[in-house]
TILOLUM-331369 format. One line per 4 residues: for each residue x, y, z of C-alpha. Coordinates in steps of 0.1 Angstrom, whole numbers, padded with zeros to 4 digits. Example, Ala and Ser with C-alpha at 12.3 -4.5 7.8 and 13.67 -1.06 7.14 Angstrom:
% residues 2
0123:-0045:0078 ~ 0137:-0011:0071
% end
This chain:
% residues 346
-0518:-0437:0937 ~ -0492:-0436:0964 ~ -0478:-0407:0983 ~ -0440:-0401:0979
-0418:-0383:1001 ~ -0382:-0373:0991 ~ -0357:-0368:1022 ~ -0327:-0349:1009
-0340:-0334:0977 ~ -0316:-0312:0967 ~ -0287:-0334:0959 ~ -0279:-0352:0923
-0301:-0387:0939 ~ -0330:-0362:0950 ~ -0329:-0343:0918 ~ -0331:-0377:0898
-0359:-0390:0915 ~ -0380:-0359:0909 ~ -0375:-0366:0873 ~ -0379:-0401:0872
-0416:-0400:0894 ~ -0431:-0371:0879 ~ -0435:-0393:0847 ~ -0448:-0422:0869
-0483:-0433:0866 ~ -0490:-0446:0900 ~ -0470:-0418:0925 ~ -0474:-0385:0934
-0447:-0364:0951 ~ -0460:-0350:0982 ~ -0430:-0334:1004 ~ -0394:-0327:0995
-0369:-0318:1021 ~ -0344:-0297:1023 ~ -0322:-0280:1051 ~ -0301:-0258:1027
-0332:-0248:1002 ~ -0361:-0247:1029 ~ -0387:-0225:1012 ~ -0377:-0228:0977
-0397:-0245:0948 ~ -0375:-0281:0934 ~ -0379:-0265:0899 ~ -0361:-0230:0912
-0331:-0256:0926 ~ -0331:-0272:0894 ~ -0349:-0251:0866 ~ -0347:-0286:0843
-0380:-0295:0864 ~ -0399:-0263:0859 ~ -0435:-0269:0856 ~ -0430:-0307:0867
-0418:-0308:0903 ~ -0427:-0271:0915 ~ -0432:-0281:0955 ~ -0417:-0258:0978
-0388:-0274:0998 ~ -0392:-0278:1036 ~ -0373:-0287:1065 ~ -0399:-0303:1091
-0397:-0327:1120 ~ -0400:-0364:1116 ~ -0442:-0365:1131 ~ -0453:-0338:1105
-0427:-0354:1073 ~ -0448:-0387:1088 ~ -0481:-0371:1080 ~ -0474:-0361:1042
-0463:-0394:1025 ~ -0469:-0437:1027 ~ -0434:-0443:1013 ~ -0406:-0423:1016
-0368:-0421:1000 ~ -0339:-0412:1019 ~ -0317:-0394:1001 ~ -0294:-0387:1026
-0255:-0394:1034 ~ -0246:-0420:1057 ~ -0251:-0416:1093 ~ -0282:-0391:1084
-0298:-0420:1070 ~ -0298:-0441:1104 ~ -0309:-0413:1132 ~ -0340:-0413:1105
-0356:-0443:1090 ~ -0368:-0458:1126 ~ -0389:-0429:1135 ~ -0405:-0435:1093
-0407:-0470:1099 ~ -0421:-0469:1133 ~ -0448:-0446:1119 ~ -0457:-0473:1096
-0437:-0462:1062 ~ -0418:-0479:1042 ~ -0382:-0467:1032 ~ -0362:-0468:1006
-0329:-0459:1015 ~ -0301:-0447:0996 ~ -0275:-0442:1019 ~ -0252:-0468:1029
-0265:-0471:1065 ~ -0283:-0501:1057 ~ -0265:-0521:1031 ~ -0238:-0540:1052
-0256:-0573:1070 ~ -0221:-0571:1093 ~ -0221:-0545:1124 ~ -0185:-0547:1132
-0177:-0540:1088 ~ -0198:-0514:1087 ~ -0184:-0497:1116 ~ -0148:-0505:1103
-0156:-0486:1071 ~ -0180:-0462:1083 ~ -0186:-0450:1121 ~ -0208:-0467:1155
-0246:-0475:1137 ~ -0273:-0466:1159 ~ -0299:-0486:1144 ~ -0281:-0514:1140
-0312:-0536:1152 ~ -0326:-0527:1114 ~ -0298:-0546:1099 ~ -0308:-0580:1095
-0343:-0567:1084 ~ -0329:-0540:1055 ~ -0333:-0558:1023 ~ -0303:-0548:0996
-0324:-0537:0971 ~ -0309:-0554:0940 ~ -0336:-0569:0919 ~ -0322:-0584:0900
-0308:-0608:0927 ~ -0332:-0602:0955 ~ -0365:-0593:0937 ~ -0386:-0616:0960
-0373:-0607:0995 ~ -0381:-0566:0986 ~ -0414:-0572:0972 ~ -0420:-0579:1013
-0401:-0551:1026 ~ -0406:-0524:1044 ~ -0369:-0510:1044 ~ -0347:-0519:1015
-0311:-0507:1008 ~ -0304:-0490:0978 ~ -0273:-0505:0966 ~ -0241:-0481:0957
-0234:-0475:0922 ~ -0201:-0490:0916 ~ -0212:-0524:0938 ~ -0246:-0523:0911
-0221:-0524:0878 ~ -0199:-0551:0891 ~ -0223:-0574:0909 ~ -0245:-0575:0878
-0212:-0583:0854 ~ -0201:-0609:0876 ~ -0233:-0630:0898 ~ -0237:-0655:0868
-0205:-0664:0868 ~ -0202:-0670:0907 ~ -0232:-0690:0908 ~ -0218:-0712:0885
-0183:-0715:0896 ~ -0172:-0705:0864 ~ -0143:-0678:0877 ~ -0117:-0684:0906
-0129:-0662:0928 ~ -0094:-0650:0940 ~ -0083:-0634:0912 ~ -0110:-0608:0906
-0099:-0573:0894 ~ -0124:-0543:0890 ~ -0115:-0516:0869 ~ -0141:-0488:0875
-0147:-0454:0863 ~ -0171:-0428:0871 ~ -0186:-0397:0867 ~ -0182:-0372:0885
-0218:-0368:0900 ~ -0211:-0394:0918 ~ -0191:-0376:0946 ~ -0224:-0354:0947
-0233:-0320:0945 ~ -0217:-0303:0976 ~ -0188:-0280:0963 ~ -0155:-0294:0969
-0119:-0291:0952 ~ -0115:-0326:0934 ~ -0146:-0323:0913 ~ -0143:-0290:0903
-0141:-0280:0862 ~ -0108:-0271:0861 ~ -0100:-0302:0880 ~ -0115:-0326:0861
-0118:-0315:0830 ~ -0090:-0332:0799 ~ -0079:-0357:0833 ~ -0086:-0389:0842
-0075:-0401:0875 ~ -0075:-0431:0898 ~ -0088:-0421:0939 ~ -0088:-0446:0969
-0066:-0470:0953 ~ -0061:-0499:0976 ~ -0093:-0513:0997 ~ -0096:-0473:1002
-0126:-0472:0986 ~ -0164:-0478:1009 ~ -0182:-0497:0984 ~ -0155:-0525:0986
-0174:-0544:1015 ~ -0201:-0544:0995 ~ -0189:-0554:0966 ~ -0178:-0585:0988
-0206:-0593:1011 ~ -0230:-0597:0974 ~ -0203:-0617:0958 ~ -0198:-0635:0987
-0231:-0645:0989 ~ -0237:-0658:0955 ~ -0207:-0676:0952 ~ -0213:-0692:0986
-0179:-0684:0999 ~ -0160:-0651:1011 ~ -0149:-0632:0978 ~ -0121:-0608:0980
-0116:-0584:0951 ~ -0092:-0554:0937 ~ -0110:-0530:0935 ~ -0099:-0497:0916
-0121:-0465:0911 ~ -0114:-0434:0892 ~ -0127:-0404:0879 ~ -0138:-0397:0838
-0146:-0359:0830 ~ -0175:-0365:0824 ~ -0210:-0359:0845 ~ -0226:-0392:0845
-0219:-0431:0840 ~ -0200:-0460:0854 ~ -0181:-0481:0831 ~ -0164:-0512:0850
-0144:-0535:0836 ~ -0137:-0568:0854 ~ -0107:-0591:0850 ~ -0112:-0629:0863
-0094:-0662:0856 ~ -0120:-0687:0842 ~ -0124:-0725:0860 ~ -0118:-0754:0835
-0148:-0763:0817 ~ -0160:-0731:0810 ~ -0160:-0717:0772 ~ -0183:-0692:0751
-0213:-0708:0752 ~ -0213:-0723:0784 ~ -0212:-0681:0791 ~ -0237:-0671:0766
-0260:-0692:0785 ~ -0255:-0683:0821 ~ -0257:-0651:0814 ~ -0287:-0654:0790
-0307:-0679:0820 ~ -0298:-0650:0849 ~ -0305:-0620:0825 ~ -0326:-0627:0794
-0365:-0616:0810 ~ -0346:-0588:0829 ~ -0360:-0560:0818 ~ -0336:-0535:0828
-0302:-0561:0818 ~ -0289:-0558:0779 ~ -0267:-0585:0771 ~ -0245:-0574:0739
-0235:-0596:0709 ~ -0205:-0603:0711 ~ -0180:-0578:0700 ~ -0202:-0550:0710
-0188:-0535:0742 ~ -0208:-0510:0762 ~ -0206:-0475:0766 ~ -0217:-0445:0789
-0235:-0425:0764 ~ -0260:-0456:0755 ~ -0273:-0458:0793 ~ -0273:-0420:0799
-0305:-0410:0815 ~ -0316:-0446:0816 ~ -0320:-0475:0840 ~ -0305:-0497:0820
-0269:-0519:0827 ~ -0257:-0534:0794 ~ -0236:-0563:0800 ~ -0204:-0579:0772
-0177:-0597:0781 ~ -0145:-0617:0759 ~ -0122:-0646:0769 ~ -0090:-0641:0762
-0074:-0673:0751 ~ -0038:-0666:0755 ~ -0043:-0661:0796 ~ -0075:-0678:0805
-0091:-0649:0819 ~ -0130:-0632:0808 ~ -0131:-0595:0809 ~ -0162:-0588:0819
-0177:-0550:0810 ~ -0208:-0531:0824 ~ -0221:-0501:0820 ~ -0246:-0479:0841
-0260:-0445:0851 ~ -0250:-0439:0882 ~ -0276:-0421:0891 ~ -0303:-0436:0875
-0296:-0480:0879 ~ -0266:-0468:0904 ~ -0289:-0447:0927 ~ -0326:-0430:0918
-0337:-0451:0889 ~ -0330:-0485:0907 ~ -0349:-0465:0936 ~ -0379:-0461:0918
-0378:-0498:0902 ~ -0373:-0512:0944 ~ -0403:-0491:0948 ~ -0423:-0506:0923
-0417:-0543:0936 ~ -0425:-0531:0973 ~ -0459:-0517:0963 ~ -0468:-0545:0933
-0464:-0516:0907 ~ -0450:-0527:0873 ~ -0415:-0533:0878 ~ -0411:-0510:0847
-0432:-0480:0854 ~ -0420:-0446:0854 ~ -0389:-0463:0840 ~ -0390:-0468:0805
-0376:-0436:0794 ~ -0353:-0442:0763 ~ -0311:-0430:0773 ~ -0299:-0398:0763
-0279:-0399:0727 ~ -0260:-0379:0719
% end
């Protein structure tokens, strides 16, 4: 049994992994932090947890958090994330951290897209916690990355086909659309009800958006050359899920089966990947509450192009869930435990 600390508890990600590890069989919550709620049971922030994740909240200093867990999550926002994880990692923890602090390999990008680092030195050692791709490198971390939710839905659609030179790289498009827990839980205007609700809306159109680095530096590195994409968010009224669809020219060569079987090689003893028959395209509400990603795609004759389509929750395989499955491979755990909770329907 391992001790768990949460850092940040009381957002959406902290929330989410309450729920996830009080089902699992080999961790144990231990501390839960929060600045707003110091003093307050998890289960009296979010009643959902009542009688499952009662721990009082607390705001303490990095020595005594040190003393009350062996492997902590940061669920923090960027910057936060950075001024902590040394002193955790110094005190011989191991992180895993959601925040993007860690994610981008490149100082000088993540500076452009974020603000100065000041544990930049932890960069080339923070492993980006994508499984799926890196599942050997985390299983001898100490700090791994949480990958961002959008960046999780489109790598996973579009690594077989990069690896394999089946698409032109130069002609990716990804259509992505979120819920709206994904901006978080702090109160502001563009996620509000009346906002939201019967819209549907495009935001940082334009290489706007943060997780567009990302999304390059992973493609980039399967492909084996730089990978620039368009990459278009937007918001669904509704409270979680990513659905991204992804537009690509295919290379000569390259037909149905050829496809079937890169993606069945990559994916098929995944156990968190669901590739679809074709003809069955995924949907939100068939990975709600899960960690799954379900994966279809069609090539359209006419203009030689596959539309690949993924689907996530973003806070479960877009945040907490693919947490608690990096977590697992760190500390030789079943890669599937405290995971295999059936999604939400209806």
């Amino acid at each position: 049994m391992i001790n768990i600390g949460i850092v940040g508890a009381s957002g959406y990600t902290g929330a989410e992994l309450a729920r996830i590890l009080v089902n699992h069989p080999e961790a144990r919550i231990t501390v839960a932090t929060s600045r707003q709620y110091a003093g307050r049971p998890l289960s009296e922030i979010f009643p959902h947890l009542r009688g499952r994740a009662d721990l009082v909240c607390e705001n303490l200093p990095v020595a005594e958090l040190c003393e009350r867990a062996d492997l902590f999550f940061t669920a923090v926002p960027h910057k936060t994330a950075m001024d902590l994880v040394p002193d955790l990692l110094a005190a011989g923890k191991k992180v895993i951290d959601l925040s993007a602090d860690f994610r981008l390999r490149d100082l000088a990008v993540y500076e452009e897209w974020y603000q100065p680092h000041s544990s930049s030195h932890l960069l080339n050692e923070a492993v980006y916690g994508l499984p799926e791709l890196y599942r050997k490198q985390i299983a001898g971390s100490r700090l791994v990355a949480n990958p961002g939710c959008y960046p999780t839905s489109i790598i996973l659609g579009l690594a077989p086909l990069l690896a394999a030179g089946a698409i032109m790289p130069e002609t990716i498009i990804a259509d992505s659309k979120s819920g709206t827990s994904g901006a978080g839980r702090a109160a502001q205007t563009g996620t509000l009800f009346c906002e939201v609700h019967d819209g549907f809306r495009p935001y940082k159109v334009g290489r706007a958006h943060r997780h567009t680095p990302e999304i390059e530096q992973e493609l980039s590195a399967v492909a084996g050359k730089q990978v620039k994409v368009t990459f278009t968010p937007h918001l669904l009224p509704i409270s979680r899920g990513i659905l991204s669809t992804i537009y690509a020219s295919l290379a000569p060569g390259f037909d149905r089966k050829r496809i079937d079987e890169l993606y069945r090689a990559k994916y098929g003893d995944e156990p968190f990947v669901r590739l679809l028959a074709d003809g069955v395209f995924p949907a939100t509400q068939y990975v709600r509450g899960s960690n799954y990603c379900d994966i279809s795609y069609k090539i359209d004759p006419a203009t030689g192009r596959i539309i690949v389509m993924t689907t996530i929750d973003n806070i479960v395989k877009g945040a907490s869930g693919q947490a608690v499955q990096n977590m697992n491979i760190v500390c030789g755990f079943a890669e599937t435990a405290g995971l295999g909770v059936v999604p939400f329907f209806p």
